[in-house]
C-alpha positions as CSV (number, residue, x, y, z in Angstrom):
1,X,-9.1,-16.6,13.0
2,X,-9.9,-19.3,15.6
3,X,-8.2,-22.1,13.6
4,X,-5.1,-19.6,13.9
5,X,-5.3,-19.0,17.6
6,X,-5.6,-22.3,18.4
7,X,-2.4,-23.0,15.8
8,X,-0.7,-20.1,18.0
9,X,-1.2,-21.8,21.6
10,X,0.1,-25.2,20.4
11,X,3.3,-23.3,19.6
12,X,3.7,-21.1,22.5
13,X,4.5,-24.0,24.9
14,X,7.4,-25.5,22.5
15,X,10.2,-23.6,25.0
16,X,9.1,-26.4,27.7
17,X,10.3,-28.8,25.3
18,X,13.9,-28.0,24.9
19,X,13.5,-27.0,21.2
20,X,16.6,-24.5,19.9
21,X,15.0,-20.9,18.8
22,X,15.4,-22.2,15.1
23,X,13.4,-25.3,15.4
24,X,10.3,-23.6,17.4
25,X,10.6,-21.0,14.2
26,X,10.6,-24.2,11.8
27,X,6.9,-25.1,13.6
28,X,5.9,-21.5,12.8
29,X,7.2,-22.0,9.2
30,X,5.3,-25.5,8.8
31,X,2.2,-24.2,10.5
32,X,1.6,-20.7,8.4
33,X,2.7,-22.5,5.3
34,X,5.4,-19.8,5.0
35,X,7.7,-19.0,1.8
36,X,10.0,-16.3,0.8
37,X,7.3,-14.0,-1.2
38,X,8.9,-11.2,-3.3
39,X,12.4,-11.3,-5.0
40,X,12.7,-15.0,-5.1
41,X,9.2,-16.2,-6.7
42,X,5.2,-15.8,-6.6
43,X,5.1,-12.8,-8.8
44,X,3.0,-12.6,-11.9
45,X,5.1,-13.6,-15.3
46,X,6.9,-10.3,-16.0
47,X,5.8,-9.5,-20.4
48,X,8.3,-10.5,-23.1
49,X,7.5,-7.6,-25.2
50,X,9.5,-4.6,-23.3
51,X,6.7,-4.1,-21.4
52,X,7.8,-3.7,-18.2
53,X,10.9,-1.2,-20.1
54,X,8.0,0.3,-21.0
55,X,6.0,0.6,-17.9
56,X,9.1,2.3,-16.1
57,X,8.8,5.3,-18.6
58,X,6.0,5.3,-18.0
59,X,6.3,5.0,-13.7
60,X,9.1,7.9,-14.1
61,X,6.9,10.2,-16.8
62,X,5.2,13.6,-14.9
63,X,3.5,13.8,-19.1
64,X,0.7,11.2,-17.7
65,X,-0.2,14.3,-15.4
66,X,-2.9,17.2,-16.0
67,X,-0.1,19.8,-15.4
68,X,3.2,17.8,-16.0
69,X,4.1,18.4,-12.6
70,X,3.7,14.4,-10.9
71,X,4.8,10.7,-12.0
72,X,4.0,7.6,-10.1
73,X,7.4,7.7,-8.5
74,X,7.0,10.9,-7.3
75,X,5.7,9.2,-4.4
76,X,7.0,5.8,-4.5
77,X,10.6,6.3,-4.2
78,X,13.9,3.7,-4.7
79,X,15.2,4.9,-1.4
80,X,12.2,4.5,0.5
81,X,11.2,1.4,-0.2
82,X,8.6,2.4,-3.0
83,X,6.6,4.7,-0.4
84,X,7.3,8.6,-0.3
85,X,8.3,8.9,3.8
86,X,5.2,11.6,4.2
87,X,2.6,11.1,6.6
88,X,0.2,11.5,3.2
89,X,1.0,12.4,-0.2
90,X,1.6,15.6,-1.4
91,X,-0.1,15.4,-5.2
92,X,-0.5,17.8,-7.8
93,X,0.6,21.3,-7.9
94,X,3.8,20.4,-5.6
95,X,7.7,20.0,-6.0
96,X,10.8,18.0,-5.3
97,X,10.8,14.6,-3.6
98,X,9.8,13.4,0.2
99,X,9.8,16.1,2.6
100,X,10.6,18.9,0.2
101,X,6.8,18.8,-1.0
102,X,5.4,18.9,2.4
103,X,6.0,23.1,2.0
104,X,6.0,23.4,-1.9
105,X,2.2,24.3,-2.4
106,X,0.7,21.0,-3.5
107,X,-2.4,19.4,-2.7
108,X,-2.6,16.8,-0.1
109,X,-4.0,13.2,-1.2
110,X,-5.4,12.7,2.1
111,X,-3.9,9.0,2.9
112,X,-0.3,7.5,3.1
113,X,1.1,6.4,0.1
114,X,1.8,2.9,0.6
115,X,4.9,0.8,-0.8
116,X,4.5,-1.0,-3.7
117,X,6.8,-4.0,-2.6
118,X,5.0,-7.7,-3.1
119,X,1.9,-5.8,-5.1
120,X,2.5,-7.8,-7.7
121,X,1.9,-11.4,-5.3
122,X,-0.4,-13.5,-7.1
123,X,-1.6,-13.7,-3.6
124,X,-2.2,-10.4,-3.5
125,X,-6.0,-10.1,-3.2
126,X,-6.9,-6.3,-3.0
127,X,-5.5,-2.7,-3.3
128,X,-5.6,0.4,-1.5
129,X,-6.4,1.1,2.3
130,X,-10.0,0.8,1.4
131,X,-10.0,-2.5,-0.9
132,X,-11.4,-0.6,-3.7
133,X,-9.9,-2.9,-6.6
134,X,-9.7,-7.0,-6.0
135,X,-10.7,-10.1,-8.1
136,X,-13.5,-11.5,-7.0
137,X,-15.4,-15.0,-9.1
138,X,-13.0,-14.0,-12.1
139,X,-14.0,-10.2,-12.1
140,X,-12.4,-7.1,-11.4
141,X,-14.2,-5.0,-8.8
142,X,-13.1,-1.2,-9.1
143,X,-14.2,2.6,-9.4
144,X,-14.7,1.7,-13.2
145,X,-16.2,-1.3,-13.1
146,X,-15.2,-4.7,-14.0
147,X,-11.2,-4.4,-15.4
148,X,-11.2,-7.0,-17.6
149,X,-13.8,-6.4,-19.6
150,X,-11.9,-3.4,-21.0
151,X,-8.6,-4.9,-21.4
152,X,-7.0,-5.1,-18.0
153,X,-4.7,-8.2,-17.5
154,X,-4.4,-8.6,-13.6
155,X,-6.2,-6.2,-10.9
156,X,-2.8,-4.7,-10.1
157,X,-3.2,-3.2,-13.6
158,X,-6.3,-1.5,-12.4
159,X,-5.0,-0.2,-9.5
160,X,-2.0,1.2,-11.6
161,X,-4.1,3.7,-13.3
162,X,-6.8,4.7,-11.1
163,X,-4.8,7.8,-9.4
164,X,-4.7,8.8,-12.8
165,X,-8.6,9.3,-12.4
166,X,-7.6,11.2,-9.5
167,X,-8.2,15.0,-9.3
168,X,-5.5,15.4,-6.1
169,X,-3.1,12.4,-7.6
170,X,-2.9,13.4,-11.1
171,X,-5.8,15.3,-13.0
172,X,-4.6,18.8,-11.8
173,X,-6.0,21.8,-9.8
174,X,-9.5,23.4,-10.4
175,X,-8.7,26.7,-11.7
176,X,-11.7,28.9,-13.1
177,X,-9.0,30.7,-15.6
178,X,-6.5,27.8,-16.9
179,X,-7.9,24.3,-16.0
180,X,-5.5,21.8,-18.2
181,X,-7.1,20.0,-21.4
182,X,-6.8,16.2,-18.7
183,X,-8.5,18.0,-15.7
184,X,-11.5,19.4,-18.2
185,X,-11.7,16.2,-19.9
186,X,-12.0,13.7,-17.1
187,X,-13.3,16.0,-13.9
188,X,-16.8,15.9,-14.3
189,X,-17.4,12.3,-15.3
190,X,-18.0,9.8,-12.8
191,X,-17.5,6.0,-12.0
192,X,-17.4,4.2,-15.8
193,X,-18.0,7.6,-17.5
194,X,-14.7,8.8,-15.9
195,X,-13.1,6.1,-17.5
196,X,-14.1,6.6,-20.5
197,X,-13.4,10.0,-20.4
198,X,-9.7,9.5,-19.3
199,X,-9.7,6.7,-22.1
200,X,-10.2,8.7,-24.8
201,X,-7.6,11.2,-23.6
202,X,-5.1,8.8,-23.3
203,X,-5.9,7.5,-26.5
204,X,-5.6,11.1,-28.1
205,X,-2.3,11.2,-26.2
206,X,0.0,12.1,-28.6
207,X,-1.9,13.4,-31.4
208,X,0.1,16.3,-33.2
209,X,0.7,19.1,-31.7
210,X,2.3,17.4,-28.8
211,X,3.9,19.5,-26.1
212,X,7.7,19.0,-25.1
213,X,7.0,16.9,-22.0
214,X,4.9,14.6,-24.5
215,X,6.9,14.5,-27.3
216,X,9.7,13.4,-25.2
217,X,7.7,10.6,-23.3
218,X,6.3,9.4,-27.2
219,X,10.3,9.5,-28.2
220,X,11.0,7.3,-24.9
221,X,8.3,5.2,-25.8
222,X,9.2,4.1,-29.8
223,X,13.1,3.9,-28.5
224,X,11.4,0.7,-26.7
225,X,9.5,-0.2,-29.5
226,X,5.8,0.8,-28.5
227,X,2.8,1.6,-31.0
228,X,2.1,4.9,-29.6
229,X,-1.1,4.3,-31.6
230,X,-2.2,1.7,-29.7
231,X,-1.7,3.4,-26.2
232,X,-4.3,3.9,-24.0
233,X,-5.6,3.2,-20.2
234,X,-5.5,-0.3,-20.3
235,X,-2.1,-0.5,-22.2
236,X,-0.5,2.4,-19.3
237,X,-2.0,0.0,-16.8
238,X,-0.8,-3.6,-18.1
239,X,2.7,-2.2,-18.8
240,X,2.8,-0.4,-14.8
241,X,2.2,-3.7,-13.8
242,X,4.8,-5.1,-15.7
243,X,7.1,-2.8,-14.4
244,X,5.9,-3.3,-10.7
245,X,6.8,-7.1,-11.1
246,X,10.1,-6.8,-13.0
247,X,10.7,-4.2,-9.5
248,X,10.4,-7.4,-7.7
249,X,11.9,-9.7,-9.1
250,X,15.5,-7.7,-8.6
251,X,15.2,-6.8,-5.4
252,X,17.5,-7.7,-2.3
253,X,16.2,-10.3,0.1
254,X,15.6,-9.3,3.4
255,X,16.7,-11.0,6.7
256,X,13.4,-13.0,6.9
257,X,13.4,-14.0,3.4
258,X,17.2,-14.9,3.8
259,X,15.9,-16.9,6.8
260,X,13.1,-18.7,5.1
261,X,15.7,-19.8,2.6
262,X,17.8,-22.2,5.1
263,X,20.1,-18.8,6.0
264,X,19.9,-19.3,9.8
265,X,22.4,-16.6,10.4
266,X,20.1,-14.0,9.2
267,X,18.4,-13.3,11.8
268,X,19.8,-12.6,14.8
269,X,18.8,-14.4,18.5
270,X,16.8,-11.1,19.3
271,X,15.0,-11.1,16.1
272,X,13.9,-14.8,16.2
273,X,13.1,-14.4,20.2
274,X,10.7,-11.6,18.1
275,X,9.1,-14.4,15.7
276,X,8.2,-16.0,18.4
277,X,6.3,-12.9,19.6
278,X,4.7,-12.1,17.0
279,X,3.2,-15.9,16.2
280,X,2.2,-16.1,20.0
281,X,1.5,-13.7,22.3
282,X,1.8,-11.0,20.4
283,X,-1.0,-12.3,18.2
284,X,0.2,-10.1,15.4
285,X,-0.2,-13.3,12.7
286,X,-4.0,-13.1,13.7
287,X,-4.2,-10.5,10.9
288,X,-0.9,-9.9,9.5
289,X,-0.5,-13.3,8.4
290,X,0.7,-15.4,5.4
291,X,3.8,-15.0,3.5
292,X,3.0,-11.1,2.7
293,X,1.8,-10.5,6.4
294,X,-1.8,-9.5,5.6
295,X,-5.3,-11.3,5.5
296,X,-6.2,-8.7,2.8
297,X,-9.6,-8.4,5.5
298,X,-10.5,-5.0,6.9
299,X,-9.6,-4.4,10.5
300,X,-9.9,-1.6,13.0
301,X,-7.2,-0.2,15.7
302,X,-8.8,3.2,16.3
303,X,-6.6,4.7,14.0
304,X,-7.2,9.0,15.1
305,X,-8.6,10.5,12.4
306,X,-6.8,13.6,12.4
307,X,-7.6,17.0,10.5
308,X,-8.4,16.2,7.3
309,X,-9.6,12.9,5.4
310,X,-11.7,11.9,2.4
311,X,-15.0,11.8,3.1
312,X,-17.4,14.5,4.2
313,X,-17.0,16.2,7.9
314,X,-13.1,15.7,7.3
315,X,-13.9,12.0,8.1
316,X,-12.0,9.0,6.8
317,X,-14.4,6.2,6.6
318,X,-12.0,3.6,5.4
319,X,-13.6,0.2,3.8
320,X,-17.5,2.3,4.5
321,X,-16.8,4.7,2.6
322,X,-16.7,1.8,-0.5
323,X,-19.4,0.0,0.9
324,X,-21.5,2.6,2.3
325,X,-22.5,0.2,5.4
326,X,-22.7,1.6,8.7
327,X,-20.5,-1.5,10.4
328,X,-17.5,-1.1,8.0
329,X,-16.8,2.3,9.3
330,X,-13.4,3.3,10.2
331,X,-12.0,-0.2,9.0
332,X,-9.0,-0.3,7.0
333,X,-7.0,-3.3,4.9
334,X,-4.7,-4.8,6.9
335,X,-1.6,-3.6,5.3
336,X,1.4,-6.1,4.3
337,X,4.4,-6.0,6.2
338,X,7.3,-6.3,3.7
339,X,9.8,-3.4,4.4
340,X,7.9,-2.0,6.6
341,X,10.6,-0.8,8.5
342,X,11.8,1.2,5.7
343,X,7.8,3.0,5.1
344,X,7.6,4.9,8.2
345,X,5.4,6.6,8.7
346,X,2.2,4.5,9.5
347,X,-0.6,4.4,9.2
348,X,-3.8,5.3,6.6
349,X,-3.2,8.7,7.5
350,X,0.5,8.9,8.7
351,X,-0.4,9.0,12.0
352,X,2.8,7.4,13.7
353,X,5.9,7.8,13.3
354,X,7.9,5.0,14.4
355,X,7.6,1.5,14.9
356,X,7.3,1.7,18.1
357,X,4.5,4.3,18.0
358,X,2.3,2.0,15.6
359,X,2.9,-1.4,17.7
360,X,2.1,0.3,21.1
361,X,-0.8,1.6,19.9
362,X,-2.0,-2.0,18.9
363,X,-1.5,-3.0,22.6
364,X,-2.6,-0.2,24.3
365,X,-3.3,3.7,22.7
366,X,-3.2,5.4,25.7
367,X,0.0,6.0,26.0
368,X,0.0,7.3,22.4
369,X,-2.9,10.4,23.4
370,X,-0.6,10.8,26.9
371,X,2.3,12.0,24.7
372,X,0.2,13.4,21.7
373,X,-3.2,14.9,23.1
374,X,-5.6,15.5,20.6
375,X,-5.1,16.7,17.0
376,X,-8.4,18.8,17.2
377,X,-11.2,19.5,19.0
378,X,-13.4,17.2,17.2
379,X,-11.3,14.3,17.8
380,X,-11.5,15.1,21.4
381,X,-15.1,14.5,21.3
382,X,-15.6,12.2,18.9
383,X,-12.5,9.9,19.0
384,X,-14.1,7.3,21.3
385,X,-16.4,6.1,18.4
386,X,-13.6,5.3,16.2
387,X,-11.9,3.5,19.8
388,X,-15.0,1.3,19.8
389,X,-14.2,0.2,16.4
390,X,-11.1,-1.6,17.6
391,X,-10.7,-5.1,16.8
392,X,-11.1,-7.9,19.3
393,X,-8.0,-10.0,18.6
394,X,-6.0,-6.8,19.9
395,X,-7.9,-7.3,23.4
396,X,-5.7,-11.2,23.7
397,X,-1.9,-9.3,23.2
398,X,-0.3,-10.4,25.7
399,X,2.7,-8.5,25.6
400,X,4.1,-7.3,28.7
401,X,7.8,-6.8,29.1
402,X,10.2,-4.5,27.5
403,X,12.5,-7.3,26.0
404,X,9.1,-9.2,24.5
405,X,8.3,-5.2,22.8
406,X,12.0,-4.5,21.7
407,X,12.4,-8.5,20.2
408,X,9.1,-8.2,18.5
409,X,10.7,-4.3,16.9
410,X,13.8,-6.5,15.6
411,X,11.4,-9.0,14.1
412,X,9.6,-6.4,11.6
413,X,13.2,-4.9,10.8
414,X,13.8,-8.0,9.6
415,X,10.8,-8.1,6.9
């Protein structure tokens, strides 16, 4: 971080030199390294075999559920940028699409579903707000232990399948009268022996009888040339994967990625007055920095917790609740930047609802409990813990003008 704050102030003065906008973004560009990231190159190889065919009926089948009621793109839609637009997931037991399952009786996953746009990097080091799958010395560090060692190709592959372990996500609702044959199978395993569990279920897949929703998806599946004899966890996960990269690899640039290219018209004056913002003093490249805007490290901006979360006491406890260590309480991956104008809203929990919202709250949250208040009455006593948890760099933004705030807003519509 220091070697990129002293990088930063060599930049700032470059105005004093007479440089054109462009040319003080071209010392950015050589300084961070910086290079269009998804649909023009540094994706994994996408698999010759259909696979990624293969992984979208897969992506698009509710049959992978305990009660054929959710897919993967149930909340990773097309139209929003691979998120689902909720403030957190609506899983199992609801209906419809974006904010037609915030009232349709489904159980809340308890974090924002996050796009899937550049997760298929091969700079992309870990996954979900709490890091809980990464490659780390040639292993795969997860809920189920180390991913390759059961046939996972990549740690994306990991992270494919684990809401499929997922009681909320995918398993089903407890019901002591009519639990499904997934949600008795897999629910009261743990860690490696819920893997195994889930394994053998998807390996017993389609074993006759099949119902309708699985006899379809086994139809799908030979029309594209699969073994449904060989499927299991590892072969859902590898082909998801596959999928996910094929996803980027046809997707539109965006303005910054035009930019990076030699498209100087792309941006416009306000949004490259922005770069310059958000490279200096907005210090926003401090964390969000690279060519997918995240130093995949776990960072803090008193994020309010809100009325629910995952851990006990309706608590979130972000990277600590992986860890179980008392100092990485509250801390959360920083998350990439790609579309993120399209993702609102932000977030581990959904928390804010613009742009705007979320960016303020990096320079200064007060304004954001001025308009809001409190949530509940625990937050109102409890909230200034999480505040303490807030990471230094944001104490050096130097932001202070309305034109500085609404360039730096262009700049991330840009991404």
């Amino acid at each position: 971080m220091k070697r990129h704050l002293s990088l930063l102030f060599c930049i700032l003065p470059t105005s004093a030199w007479g440089l054109s906008l462009d040319d003080r973004i071209d010392l950015i560009v050589d300084t961070y390294n910086l290079e269009p990231e998804i649909c023009t190159g540094n994706i994994d190889s996408v698999a010759s075999d259909n696979r990624d065919t293969i992984g979208r009926i897969f992506f698009e089948s509710t049959a992978l559920s305990g009660n054929n009621d959710v897919a993967c793109q149930t909340c990773h839609l097309d139209n929003r940028a691979l998120s689902d637009g909720l403030p957190v997931a609506v899983g199992v037991g609801g209906s419809g699409e974006g904010a037609e399952r915030m009232h349709s009786g489904g159980v809340l996953v308890k974090r924002n579903a996050f796009s899937l746009f550049g997760r298929s990097s091969t700079n992309y080091q870990n996954f979900f707000w709490d890091g809980r799958v990464g490659e780390n010395e040639g292993k795969i560090f997860s809920p189920i232990g180390n991913g390759y060692n059961y046939g996972f190709s990549s740690p994306l592959s990991v992270a494919a399948v684990i809401p499929l372990l997922a009681r909320d996500e995918f398993l089903g609702e407890l019901d002591h009268f009519d639990q499904n044959e997934m949600l008795r199978s897999v629910n009261g395993e743990y860690y490696q022996e819920r893997y195994r569990a889930a394994n053998n279920y998807f390996e017993n897949l389609f074993d006759e009888p099949m119902s309708p929703s699985i006899s379809q998806l086994a139809n799908s599946l030979r029309d594209e040339g699969a073994n449904i004899a060989n499927i299991d966890l590892p072969y859902i996960g590898n082909s998801l994967a596959s999928f996910i990269s094929s996803s980027s690899e046809n997707c539109e640039p965006s303005g910054w990625e035009r930019y990076l290219q030699g498209e100087r018209r792309a941006l416009t004056n306000s949004q490259k007055q922005g770069a310059l913002v958000f490279y200096g003093q907005g210090r926003c490249a401090a964390c969000h920095s690279g060519s997918l805007f995240s130093d995949f490290d776990f960072h803090s901006i008193g994020t309010p917790q809100g009325s629910f979360g995952v851990h006990m006491h309706q608590q979130d406890m972000g990277l600590g609740g992986v860890t179980f260590q008392n100092e990485d309480r509250y801390l959360f991956r920083t998350p990439p930047l790609l579309r993120v104008s399209e993702t609102a809203p932000y977030g581990h929990n959904g928390t804010f609802e613009s742009l705007e919202d979320v960016v303020l709250y990096h320079i200064n949250p007060i304004p954001f409990f001025v308009d809001n208040g409190w949530e509940n009455t625990r937050d109102k006593f409890t909230h200034g813990g999480i505040l303490s948890k807030r990471d230094d760099i944001l104490g050096y933004i130097s932001i202070d003008s309305d034109s500085e705030f609404n360039n730096l807003i262009d700049f991330l519509k840009s991404l």
